[in-house]
VEXDREN-2710 file (C-alpha; in Angstrom, 1 decimal):
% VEXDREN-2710
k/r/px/py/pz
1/UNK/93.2/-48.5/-54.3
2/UNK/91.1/-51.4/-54.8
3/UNK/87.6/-50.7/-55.3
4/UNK/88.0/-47.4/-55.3
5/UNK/85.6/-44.9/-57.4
6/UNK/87.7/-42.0/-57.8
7/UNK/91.4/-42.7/-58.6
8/UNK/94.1/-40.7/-56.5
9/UNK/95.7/-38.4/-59.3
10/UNK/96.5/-35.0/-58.4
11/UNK/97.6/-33.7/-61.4
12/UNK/94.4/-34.6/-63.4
13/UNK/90.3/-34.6/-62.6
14/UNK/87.9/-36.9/-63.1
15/UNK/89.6/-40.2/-62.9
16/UNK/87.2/-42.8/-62.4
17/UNK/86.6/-46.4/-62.4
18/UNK/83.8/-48.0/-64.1
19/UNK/83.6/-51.2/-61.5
20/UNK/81.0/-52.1/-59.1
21/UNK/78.3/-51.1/-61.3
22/UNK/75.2/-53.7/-61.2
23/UNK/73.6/-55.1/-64.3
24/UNK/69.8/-55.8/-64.5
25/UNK/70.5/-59.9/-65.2
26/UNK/72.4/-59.7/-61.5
27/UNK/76.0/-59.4/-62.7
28/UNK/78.2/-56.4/-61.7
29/UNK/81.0/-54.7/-63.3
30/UNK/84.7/-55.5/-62.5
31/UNK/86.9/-53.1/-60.6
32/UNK/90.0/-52.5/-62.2
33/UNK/89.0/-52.9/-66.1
34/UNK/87.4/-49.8/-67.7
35/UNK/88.6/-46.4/-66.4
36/UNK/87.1/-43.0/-67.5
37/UNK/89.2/-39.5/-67.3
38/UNK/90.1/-36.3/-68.3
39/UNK/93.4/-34.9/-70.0
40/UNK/96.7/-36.9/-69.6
41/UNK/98.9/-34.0/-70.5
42/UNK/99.5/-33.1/-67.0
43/UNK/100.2/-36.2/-65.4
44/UNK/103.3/-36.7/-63.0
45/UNK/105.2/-39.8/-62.3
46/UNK/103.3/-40.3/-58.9
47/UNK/100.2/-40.4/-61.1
48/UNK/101.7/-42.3/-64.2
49/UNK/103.0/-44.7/-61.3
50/UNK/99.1/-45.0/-60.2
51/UNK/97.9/-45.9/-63.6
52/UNK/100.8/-48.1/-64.5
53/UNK/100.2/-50.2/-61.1
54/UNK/96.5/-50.8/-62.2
55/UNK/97.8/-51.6/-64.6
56/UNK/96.6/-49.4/-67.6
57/UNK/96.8/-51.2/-70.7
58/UNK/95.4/-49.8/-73.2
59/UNK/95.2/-46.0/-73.6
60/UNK/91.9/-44.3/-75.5
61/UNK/92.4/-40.5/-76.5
62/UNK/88.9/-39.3/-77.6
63/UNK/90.1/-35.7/-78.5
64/UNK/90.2/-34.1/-81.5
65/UNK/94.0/-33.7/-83.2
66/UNK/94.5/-29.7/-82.3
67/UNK/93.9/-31.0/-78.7
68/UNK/96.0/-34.2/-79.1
69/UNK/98.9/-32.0/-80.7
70/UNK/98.6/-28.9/-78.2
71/UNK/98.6/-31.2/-75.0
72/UNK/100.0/-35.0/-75.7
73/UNK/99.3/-37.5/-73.5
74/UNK/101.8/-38.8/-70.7
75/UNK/100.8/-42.7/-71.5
76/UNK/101.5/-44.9/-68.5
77/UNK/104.4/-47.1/-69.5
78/UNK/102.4/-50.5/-69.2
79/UNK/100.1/-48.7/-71.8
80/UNK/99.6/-48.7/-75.5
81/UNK/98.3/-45.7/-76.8
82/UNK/95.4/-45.4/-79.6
83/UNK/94.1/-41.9/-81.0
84/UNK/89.9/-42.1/-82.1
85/UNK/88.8/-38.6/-82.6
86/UNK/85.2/-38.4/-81.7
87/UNK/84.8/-35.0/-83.5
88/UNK/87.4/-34.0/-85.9
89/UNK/88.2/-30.5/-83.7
90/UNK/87.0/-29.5/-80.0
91/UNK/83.6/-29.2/-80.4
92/UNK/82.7/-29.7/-77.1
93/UNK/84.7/-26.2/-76.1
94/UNK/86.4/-28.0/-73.3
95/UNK/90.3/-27.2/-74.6
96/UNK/88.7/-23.9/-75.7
97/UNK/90.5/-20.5/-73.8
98/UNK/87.9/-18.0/-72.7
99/UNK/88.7/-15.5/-75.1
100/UNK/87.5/-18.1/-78.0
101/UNK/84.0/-18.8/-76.1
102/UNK/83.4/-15.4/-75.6
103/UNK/83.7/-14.4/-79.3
104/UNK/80.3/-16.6/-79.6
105/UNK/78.7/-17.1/-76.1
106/UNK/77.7/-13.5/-74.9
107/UNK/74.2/-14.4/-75.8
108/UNK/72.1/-16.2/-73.0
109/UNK/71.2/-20.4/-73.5
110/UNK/74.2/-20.2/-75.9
111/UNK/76.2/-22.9/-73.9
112/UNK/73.4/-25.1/-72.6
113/UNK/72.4/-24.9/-76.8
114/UNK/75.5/-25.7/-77.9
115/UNK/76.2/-28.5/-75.7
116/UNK/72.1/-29.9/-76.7
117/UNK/73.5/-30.3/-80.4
118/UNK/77.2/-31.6/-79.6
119/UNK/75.3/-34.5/-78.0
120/UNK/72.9/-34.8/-80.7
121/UNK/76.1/-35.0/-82.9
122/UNK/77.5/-37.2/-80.7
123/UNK/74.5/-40.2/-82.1
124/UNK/75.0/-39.1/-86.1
125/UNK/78.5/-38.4/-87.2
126/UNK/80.9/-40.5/-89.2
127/UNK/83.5/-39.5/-86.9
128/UNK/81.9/-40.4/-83.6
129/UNK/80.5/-43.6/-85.3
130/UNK/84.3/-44.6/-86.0
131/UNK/85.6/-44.2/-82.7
132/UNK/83.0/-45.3/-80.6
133/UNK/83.4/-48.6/-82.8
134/UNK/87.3/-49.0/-82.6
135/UNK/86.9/-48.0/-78.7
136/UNK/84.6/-51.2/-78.7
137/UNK/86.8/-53.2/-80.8
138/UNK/89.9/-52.1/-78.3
139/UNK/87.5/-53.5/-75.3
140/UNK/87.1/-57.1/-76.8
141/UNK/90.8/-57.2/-77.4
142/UNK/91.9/-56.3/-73.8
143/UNK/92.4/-59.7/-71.6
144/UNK/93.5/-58.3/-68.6
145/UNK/94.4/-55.1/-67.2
146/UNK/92.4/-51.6/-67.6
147/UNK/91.3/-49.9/-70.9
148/UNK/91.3/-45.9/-69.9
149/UNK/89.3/-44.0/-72.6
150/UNK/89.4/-40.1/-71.9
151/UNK/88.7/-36.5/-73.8
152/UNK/89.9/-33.6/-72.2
153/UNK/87.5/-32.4/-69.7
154/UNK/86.4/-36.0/-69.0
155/UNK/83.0/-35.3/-69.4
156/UNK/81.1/-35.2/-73.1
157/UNK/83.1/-37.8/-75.4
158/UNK/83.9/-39.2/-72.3
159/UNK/80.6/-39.2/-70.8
160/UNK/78.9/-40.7/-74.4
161/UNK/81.7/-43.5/-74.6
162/UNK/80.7/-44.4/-71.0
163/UNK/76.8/-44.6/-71.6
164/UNK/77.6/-46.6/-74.9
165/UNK/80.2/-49.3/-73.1
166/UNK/77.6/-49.3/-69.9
167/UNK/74.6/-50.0/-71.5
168/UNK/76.2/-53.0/-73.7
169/UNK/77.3/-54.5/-70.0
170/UNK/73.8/-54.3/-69.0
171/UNK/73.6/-51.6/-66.5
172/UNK/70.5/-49.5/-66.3
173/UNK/70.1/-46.0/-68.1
174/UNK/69.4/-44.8/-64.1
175/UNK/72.8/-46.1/-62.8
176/UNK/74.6/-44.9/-66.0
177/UNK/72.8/-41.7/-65.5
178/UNK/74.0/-41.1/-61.8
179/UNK/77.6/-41.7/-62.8
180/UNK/77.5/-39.8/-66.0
181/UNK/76.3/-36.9/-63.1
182/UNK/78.7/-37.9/-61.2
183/UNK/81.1/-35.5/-62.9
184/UNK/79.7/-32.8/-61.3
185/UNK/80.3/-33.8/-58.2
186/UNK/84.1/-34.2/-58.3
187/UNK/85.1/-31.4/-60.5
188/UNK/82.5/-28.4/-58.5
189/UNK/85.5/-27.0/-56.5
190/UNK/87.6/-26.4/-59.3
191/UNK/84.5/-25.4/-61.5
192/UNK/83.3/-22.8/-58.9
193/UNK/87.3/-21.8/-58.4
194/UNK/87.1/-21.2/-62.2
195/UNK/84.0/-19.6/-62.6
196/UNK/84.4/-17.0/-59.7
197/UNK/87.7/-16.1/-61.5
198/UNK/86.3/-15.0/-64.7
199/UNK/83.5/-12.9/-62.4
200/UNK/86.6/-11.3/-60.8
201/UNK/88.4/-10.7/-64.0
202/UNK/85.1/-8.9/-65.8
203/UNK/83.2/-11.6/-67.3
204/UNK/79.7/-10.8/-68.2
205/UNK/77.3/-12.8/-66.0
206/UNK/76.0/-14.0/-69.6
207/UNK/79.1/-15.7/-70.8
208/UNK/79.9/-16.8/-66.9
209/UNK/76.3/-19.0/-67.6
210/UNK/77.3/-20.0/-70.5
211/UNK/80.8/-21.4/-69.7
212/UNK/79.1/-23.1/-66.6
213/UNK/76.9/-24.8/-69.8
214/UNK/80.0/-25.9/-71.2
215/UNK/82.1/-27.2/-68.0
216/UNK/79.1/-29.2/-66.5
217/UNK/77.1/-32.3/-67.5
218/UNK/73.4/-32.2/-67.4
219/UNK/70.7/-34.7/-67.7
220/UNK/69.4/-33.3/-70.6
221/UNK/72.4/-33.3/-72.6
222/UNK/73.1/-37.1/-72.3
223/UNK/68.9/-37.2/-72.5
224/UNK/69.3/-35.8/-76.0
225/UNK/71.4/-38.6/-77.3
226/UNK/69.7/-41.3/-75.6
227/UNK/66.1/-39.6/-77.5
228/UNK/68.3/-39.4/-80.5
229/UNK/69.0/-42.9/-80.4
230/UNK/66.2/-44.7/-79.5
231/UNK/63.9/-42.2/-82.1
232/UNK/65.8/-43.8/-84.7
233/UNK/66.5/-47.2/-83.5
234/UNK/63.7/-48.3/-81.3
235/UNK/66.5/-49.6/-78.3
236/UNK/70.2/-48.9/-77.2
237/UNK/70.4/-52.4/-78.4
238/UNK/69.3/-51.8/-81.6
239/UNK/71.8/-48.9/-81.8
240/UNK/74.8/-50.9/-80.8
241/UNK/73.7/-53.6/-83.2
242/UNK/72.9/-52.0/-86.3
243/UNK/74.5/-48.8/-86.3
244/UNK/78.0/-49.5/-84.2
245/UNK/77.8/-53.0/-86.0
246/UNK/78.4/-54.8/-82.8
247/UNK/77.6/-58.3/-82.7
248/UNK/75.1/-60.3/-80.5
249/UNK/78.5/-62.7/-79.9
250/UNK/80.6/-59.4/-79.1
251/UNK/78.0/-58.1/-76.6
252/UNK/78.5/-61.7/-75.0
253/UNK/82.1/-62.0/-75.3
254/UNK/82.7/-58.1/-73.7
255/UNK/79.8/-59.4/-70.3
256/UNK/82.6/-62.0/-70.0
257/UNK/85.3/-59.9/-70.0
258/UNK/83.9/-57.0/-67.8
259/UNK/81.6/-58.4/-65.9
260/UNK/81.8/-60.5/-62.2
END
């Protein structure tokens, strides 16, 4: 499993590792440290025995607490668990059934909308500003082993958390971008499964567009928060500096930690 992008769990999606990545100073990422998913709740032992050979050590549930209480984690054993709630419910729709998007997505853009200002969000909130902080503080303390941060879809808190920990490693906003996409990629079968379900079962083609909205990634949503951030702060830099109060000696000690 070394090296390995995608992780072998069957009873979850989008279980990646962050390693291999290059920086623009010539370093790269290490294999084996930062790894990015969806939900835990489903999890098997064969797939708890994957993360816990890794091993996992530190376990990074992004979700809101309705999400957290309707579908707990199954934390790895070698594995400490920590609860930061990026938004203080499920904004991001992902733990939502499709009777509860329906009541406010029949009208068409709603999704792609919605998701535009849940990134937006993503840059401004107290909540998200707490988290994403503590996840960075969580980074700095882990020695050796993996740090998993996840949400529930793997994709928006998830896909923010990744730009944020990337671009303070030094990667460039094109590499980050391509794996932020990258979710796309591994979860389209069971997207199009899903999709062609609700078409099946009566689903207006307007709220099937809209749910598409809200199951994907696009450029533009991440695109949003990076405009977001650099209107107000000049640099991603600046952002991690000033308004995640991350130190210049932090920034250092994390390249040393994470990075070949």
């Amino acid at each position: 499993m070394a090296n390995q992008r995608l992780l072998p769990i069957k009873k979850g999606y989008n279980f990646r590792d962050l390693g291999g990545y290059p920086t623009a100073d010539g370093h790269t990422t290490k294999w084996r440290r930062i790894i990015r998913t969806g939900s835990l709740a489903q999890l098997d032992k064969q797939d708890l025995k994957v993360l816990t050979s890794i091993p996992v050590r530190i376990d990074v549930d992004l979700r809101a607490p309705d999400e957290v209480k309707k579908a707990p984690d199954q934390v790895p054993t070698s594995a400490t668990y920590y609860h930061l709630p990026v938004f203080a419910s499920d904004e991001t729709d992902a733990s939502h059934s499709d009777e509860e998007i329906a009541a406010q997505m029949q009208q068409p853009g709603n999704g792609y909308r919605h998701m535009i200002d849940v990134y937006h969000r993503m840059t401004t909130i107290d909540s998200a500003k707490r988290a994403y902080r503590k996840l960075f503080k969580l980074l700095l303390s882990n020695d050796d082993g993996a740090l998993l941060f996840h949400c529930t879809a793997g994709k928006d808190r998830t896909g923010m958390a990744s730009y944020l920990i990337l671009s303070a490693l030094g990667v460039q906003e094109k590499i980050i971008m391509e794996d932020y996409l990258l979710t796309n990629v591994v979860t389209q079968e069971f997207r199009n499964q899903w999709l062609q379900e609700m078409r099946n079962n009566g689903a207006s083609e307007e709220l099937v567009t809209n749910r598409a909205a809200l199951a994907s990634v696009s450029p533009d949503y991440l695109n949003t928060a990076i405009t977001n951030i650099k209107k107000n702060y000049g640099t991603i830099n600046r952002y991690l500096s000033n308004y995640l109060e991350i130190t210049p000696a932090e920034i250092k000690k994390l390249q040393e930690l994470y990075l070949d």
